[in-house]
Steps between C-alpha positions, in 0.01 A plus 500: 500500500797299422679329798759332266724694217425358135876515409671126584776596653395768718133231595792249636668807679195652712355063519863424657475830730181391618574149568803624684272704690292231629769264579697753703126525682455193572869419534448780826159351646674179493816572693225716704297231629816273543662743748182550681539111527824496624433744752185340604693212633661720788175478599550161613649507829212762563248265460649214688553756790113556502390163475769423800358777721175386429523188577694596805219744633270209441665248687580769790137603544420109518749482766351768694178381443587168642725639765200687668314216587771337679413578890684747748749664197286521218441839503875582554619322184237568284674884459844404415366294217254752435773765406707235298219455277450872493902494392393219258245700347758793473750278306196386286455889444877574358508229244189630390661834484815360321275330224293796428834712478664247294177509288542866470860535388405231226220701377690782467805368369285325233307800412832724455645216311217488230403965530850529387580289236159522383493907520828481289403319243166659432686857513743393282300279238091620518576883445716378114219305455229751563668754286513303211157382513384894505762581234415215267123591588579920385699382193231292359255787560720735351510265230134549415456883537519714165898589489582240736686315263731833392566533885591120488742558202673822670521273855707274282753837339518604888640156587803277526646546144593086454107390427556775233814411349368155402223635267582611141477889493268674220627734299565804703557295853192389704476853707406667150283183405263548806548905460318415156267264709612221256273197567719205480765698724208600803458144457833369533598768753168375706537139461852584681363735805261187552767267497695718735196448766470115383198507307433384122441744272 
């Protein structure tokens, strides 16, 4: 199975499409993860609010902790401070919340920034590529099979008429030369169907 045409010109064509290919890839899973880091840093403020309110509910339960010992009002301030470290913990809560929504969105936008792209270039690139491969591949076996050749030769009549116009012509034209099954015209006429498809004859 040939991956590559055998023809120069048309090699550089299909090496240059696939290099595009791959740039345009990674071109997309680049500006992918670099978005995802952008948005990641909106996260920020998220985590500082969590660390605050933790710290807060820490400090607030020490304070009630230390505020029931003291005698006669203990036990009525160690319930104020009690629910502001509850309202700690809460705050603690929403900038976990905001991170792992920030997180989220940056996922997403990072996966839709490299489906897209990436689905685009593979519809637009892999199915030319995987044609050729089979066509090059069925030409080559065609090539081998008794009267492959004379199919060849009447693939190159059926074609674009320029490849034609820049042999000599036998005596009689090149239609009547592979009519006659001439050899050196089936030959000529299939090295050019096997040009056409960019391999050597």
């Amino acid at each position: 199975m040939l991956l590559y045409a055998q023809t120069p010109a048309r090699r550089r064509r299909q090496i240059l499409a696939d290099l595009t290919a791959v740039l345009l890839i990674a071109a997309a899973v680049t500006l992918a993860l670099a978005v995802h880091d952008a948005i990641m840093l909106l996260a920020e403020p998220g985590r500082k609010v969590e660390s605050s309110g933790d710290s807060l509910a820490s400090a607030l339960d020490d304070a009630g902790e230390t505020a029931s010992r003291v005698p006669l009002v203990g036990d009525l301030l160690q319930p104020p401070l009690r629910s502001a470290s509850d309202a700690g913990t809460g705050l603690a809560d929403a900038g976990q919340s905001l991170q792992d929504i920030v997180g989220q969105v940056a996922f997403l936008a990072a996966l839709a920034l490299i489906v897209v792209p990436v689905a685009c270039v593979l519809l637009l690139w892999l199915p030319l590529r995987v044609r050729w491969i089979r066509r090059s591949a069925t030409v080559r076996r065609l090539l081998d099979v008794p009267g492959g050749a004379d199919l060849l030769a009447l693939r190159a009549l059926t074609g674009p008429p320029a490849d034609l116009c820049a042999i000599p012509a036998p005596p009689g034209g090149l239609a009547d030369a592979w009519r006659r099954g001439d050899p050196q015209a089936l030959s000529v006429l299939c090295g050019i169907a096997l040009r056409r498809e960019g391999l050597r004859p």
